[in-house]
N, C-alpha and C positions, 0 to 999 in steps of 0.2 A: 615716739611717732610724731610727726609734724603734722600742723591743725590740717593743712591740705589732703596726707592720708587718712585721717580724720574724716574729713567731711566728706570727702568720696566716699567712703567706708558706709558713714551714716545715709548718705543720699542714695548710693547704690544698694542699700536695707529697702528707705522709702519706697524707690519706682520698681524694687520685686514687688511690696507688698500689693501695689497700684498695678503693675502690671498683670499678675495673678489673680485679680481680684481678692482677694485678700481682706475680710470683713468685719473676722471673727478670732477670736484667739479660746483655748489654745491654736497657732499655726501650723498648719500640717507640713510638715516638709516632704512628705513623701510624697503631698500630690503636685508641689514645685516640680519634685525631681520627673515625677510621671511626664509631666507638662512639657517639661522641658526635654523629655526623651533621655533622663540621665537614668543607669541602671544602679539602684540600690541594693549592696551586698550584705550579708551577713558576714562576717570575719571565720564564724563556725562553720559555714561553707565552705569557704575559700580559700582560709588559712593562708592568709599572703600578708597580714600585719606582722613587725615586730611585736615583740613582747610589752613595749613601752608607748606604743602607738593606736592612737583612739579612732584612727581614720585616714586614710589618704583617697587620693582621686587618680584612675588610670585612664589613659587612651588606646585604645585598642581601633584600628579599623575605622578612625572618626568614630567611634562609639567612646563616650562619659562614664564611667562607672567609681563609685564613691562605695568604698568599702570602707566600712565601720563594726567596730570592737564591740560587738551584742552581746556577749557576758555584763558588758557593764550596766546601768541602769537604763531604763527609758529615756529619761529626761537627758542623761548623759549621752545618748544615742542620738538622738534630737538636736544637742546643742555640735555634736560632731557633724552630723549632717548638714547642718546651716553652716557651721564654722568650711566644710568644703565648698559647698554652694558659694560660700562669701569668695573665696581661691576664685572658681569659675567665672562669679559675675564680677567681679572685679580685672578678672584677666590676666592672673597671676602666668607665670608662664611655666610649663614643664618643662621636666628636667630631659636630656636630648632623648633619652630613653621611652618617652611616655608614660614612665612608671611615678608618679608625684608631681608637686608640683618644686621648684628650685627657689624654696620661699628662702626670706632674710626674715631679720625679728620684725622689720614694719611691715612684712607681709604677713608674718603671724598675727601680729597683732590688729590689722585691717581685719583681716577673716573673724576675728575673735568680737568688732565692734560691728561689722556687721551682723553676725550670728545674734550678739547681744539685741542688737537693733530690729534686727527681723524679728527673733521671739516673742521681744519685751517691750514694742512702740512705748516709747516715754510719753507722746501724745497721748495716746490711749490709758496708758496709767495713770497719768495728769489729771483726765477725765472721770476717774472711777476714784481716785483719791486712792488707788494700790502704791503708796508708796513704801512700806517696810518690806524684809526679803520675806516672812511667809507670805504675803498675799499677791507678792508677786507669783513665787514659786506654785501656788496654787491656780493662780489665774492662768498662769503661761504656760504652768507644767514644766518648770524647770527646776534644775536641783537647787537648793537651798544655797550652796557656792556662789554659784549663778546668779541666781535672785539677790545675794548680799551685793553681788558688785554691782546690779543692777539698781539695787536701793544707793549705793551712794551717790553713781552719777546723777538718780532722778533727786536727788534733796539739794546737788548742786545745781539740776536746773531747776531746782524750786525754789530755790534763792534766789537766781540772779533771774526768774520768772521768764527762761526762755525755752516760750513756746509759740508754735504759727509763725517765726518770724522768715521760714524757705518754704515758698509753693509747694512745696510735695507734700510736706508734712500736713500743711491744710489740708490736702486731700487728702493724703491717709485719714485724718478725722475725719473727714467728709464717711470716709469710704465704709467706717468704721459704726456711724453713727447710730445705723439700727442696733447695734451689740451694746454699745455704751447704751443708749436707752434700755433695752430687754435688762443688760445690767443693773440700770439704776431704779429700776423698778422693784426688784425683787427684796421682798421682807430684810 
């Protein structure tokens, strides 16, 4: 993926968190989806997933609806959830049907940095000094998987010490600040 689908990726994380108000982690993705009028499915309802598939997003009627594989775990639920939101807010485009969306791998993998980026604000962890995958995986409520890949980008931005340096991300700290404080307070 090229730094440009990168950084939209990452940036289009920032101005959800900012735009939802967004303060506190773990993130609720379900009150994004509320917010935003998108309907969230059970897969155990609807039974519309293949067998190999953790989520897709349909169009019906101008109505949003992001079906996800709920046998699977919470946090895996969660990160499928953001990972479509990422498709939506990013603007991926559906396939002529309305049934998915007609991703490539740099669409995959946008959806996948911003999901990571929405859960797991690297500012935020920056801040609280969560950088190994359990204290991510606890703090964000994501699976262990998740959180490892989570812990390498943030030790790569704790090397080369990039943080604050795009507006949004300020404000996401900004936004953030009373959580980090309540966090950094506690025994």
């Amino acid at each position: 993926m090229n730094y440009g689908k990168y950084k939209q990726a990452r940036n289009a994380s920032w101005q959800c968190l900012i735009d939802y108000n967004i303060g506190s982690l773990p993130v609720k993705v379900s009150r994004i989806a509320n917010q935003t009028d998108i309907v969230l499915l059970k897969n155990s309802a609807v039974n519309l997933l293949s067998e190999n598939e953790s989520g897709t997003t349909l169009m019906q009627n101008d109505k949003l609806y992001i079906i996800y594989a709920d046998e699977q775990s919470p946090q895996r639920c969660r990160f499928t959830i953001a990972h479509e939101l990422g498709h939506i807010f990013l603007g991926h485009l559906f396939k002529e049907n309305g049934n998915g969306f007609a991703t490539t791998d740099d669409a995959e993998h946008s959806a996948n940095v911003f999901a990571r980026d929405l859960l797991a604000p690297a500012c935020v962890l920056h801040e609280l000094h969560a950088t190994n995958a359990a204290a991510i995986a606890n703090l964000c409520d994501i699976s262990l998987e998740a959180a490892t890949y989570r812990a390498e980008r943030m030790a790569e931005l704790e090397r080369r010490k990039a943080f604050y340096l795009h507006p949004l991300e300020r404000q996401v700290k900004k936004q953030f600040a009373d959580f980090i404080k309540q966090k950094e307070n506690l025994p």
